[in-house]
N, C-alpha and C positions, 0 to 999 in steps of 0.2 A: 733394659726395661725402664721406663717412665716411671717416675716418683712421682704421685701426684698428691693435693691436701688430702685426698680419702684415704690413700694410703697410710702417710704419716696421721692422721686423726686416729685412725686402726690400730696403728702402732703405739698412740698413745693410749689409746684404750684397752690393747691389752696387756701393755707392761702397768697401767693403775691395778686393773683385774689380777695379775700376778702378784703384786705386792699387795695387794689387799690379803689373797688365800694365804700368804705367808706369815704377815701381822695379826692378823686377828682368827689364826688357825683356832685355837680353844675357844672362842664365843662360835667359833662354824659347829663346829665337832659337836656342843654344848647342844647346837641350834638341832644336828642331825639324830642325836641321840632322845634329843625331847618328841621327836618325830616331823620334825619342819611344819609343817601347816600349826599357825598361830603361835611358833614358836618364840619369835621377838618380844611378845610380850610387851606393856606401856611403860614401864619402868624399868626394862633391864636397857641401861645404856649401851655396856659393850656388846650387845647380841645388835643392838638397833643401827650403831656405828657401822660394825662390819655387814649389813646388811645396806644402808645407803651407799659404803664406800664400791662395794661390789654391784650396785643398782649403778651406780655414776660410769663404772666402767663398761659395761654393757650398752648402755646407751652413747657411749662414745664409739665403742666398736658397731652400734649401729649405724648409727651419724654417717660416719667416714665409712661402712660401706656403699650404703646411698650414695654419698660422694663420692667415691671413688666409681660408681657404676655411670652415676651420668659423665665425669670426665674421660670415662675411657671407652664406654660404648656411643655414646651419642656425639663425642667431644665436644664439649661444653664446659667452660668452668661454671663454681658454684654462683651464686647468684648472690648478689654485694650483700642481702638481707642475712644470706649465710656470713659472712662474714665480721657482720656488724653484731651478727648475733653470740657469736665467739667471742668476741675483745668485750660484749656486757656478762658472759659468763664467767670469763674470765676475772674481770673487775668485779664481779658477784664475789666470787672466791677468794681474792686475796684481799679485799680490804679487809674484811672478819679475822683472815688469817693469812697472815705473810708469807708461812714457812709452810709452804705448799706447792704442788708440782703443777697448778691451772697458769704457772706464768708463761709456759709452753704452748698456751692457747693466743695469747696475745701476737707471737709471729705467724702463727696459722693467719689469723682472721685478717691478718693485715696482708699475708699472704693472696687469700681470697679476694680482696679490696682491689690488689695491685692487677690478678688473674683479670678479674671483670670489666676493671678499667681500658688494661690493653687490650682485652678479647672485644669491646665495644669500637675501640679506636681501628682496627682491624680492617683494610678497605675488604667489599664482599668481596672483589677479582682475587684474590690472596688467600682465601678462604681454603679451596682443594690442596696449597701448598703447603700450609699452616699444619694439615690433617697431623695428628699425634707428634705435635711439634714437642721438645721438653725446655724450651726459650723459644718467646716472642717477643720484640717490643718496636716501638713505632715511634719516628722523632718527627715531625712534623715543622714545617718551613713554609714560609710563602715567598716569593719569587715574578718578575715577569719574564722569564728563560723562558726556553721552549722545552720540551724534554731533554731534547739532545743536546742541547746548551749545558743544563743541569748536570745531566749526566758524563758530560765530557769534564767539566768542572769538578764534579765527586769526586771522578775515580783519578783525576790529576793531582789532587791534594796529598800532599807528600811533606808536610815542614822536616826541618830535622829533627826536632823532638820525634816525630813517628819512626824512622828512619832507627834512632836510639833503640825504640817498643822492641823493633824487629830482630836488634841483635839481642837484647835482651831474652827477646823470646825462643831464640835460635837458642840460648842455653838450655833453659827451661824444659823444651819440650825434649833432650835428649835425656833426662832425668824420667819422665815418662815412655821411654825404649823410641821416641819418634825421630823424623829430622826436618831439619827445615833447609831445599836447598839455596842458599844462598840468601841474602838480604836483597828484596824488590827496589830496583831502583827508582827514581822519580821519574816519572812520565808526563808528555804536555797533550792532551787528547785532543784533537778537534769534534764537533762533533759530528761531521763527516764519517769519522774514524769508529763513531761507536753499531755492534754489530745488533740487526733488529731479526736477524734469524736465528731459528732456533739450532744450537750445537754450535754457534760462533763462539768466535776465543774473546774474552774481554779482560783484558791482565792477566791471573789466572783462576777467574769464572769462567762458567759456561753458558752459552742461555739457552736459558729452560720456553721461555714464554716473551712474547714480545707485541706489543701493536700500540705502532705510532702515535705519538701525542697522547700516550693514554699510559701503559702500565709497559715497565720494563723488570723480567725478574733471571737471574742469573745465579748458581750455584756453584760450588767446589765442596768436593769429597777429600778428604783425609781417613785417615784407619782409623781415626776415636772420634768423630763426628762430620755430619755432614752438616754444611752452610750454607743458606740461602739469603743472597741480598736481592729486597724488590725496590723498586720506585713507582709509583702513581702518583700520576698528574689530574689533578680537578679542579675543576674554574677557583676560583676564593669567594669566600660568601659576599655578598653585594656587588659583584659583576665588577666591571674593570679589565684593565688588563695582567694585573697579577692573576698566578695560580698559584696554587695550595699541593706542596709534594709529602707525600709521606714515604722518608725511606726507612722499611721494614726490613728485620733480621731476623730470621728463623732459625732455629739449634734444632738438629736432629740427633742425639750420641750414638756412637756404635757399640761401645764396650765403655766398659770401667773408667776408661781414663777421659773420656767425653766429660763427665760432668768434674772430674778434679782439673783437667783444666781449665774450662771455662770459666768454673768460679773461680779460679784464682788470676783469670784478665778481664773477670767482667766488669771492674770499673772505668781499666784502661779502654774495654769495649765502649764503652756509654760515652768517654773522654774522644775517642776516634773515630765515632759515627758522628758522634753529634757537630765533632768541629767538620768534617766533611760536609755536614747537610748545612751548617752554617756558612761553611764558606763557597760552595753552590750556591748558596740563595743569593750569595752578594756579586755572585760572578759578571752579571749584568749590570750591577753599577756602577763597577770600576774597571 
């Protein structure tokens, strides 16, 4: 199941709403027994507290339903104004008062910032594959390769630091009930060699989706997530002969252990795509 910001915004709203009816149970009780309508009163502080603290929580569990409905029905993240509007709420909150739980809004909105960034950088061809993706993101190179240059380049990059990742990782994921068989060796691709139909083997991707000189996207299943790497090629802005690749990564989890693994490689992720599409782009200079 997808975590999305409406999600956790919901869950923030309703553990405020929970500890609100637990803290300020005697000003509620005070409030139901006076018969609630005009109960708070302009001078009773604690009836008025516990009446905002329970107003705050409400409208977070609203918030984040909304958001949680356009991310998952329409798929869509929130929209940057949401976001920016969380990290000034949040800032509303804690400067008055430090010792407060609105610091939890701060990784949200930053959250949403990051959502909308890469949902924008997102080429449209990529768009049907992306569908209720729970990781995106998109490194971006420019190059004068041809696709198949590029691409034969990528998936050849192998230094010995990665080489390391992979044993490393072969421990890791039998901690998680998985296996990893064997460590991938180094490969020198031509780009002859790489497959532009769809169900070819490419290391151990598949491809999903292909057309020449334009978008290549290739996947691998495992039992806690499934992976998608794409590549599109587009002229670079003011013509020439370089082009502009963005290679994108899509997470799809299948159970529980999708998202505990992933966060725990996704730096080394960001570290291993990104020197790949680095040293792609340079494939043709040297």
């Amino acid at each position: 199941m997808r975590v999305t910001t409406g999600t956790l915004l919901m869950l923030v709203g309703g553990i405020h709403s929970a500890i609100g009816l637990v803290l300020f149970r005697e000003p509620l009780l005070a409030m139901a027994r006076a018969g609630v309508f005009d109960s708070v009163g302009r001078d009773d502080r604690a009836r008025a507290v516990a009446f905002w603290f329970l107003a705050m929580g409400g409208a977070l569990l609203l918030a984040g339903g909304l958001c949680r409905w356009l991310e998952r029905e329409l798929q869509r993240p929130p929209p940057p104004g949401f976001g920016w509007g969380l990290l000034a709420l949040g800032l509303f909150c804690v400067v008055p008062m430090p010792v407060t739980g609105a610091w939890v809004l701060f990784p949200l909105g930053l959250g949403v910032l990051f959502q909308s960034r890469t949902a924008s950088a997102l080429p449209e061809v990529l768009r049907p594959f992306a569908h209720g993706a729970d990781h995106v993101d998109v490194k971006t190179v420019e190059s004068e390769a041809t696709l198949r240059e590029f691409l034969a380049a990528l998936l050849s990059y192998q230094p010995a630091w990665m080489t390391a990742l992979y044993g490393v990782r072969a421990v890791f994921v039998r901690l998680l009930g998985m296996r990893q068989h064997g460590v991938p060796r180094p490969q020198h691709l031509r780009p002859e060699d790489i497959p532009m139909t769809p169900g070819g083997a490419a290391l151990f991707f598949t491809v999903r989706h292909a057309e020449e000189d334009h978008v290549w996207v290739v996947s691998a299943t495992d039992q806690h997530l499934d992976a998608t790497l794409a590549v599109v090629m587009e002229p670079a802005p003011g013509g020439g002969p370089r082009r502009r690749f963005h290679v994108v990564t899509l997470v799809h989890y299948r159970n529980w252990a999708g998202p505990v693994y992933f966060n725990v490689i996704r730096p080394f992720h960001h570290l291993v795509v990104g020197g790949m599409a680095r040293r792609a782009a340079r494939a043709q200079e040297g």
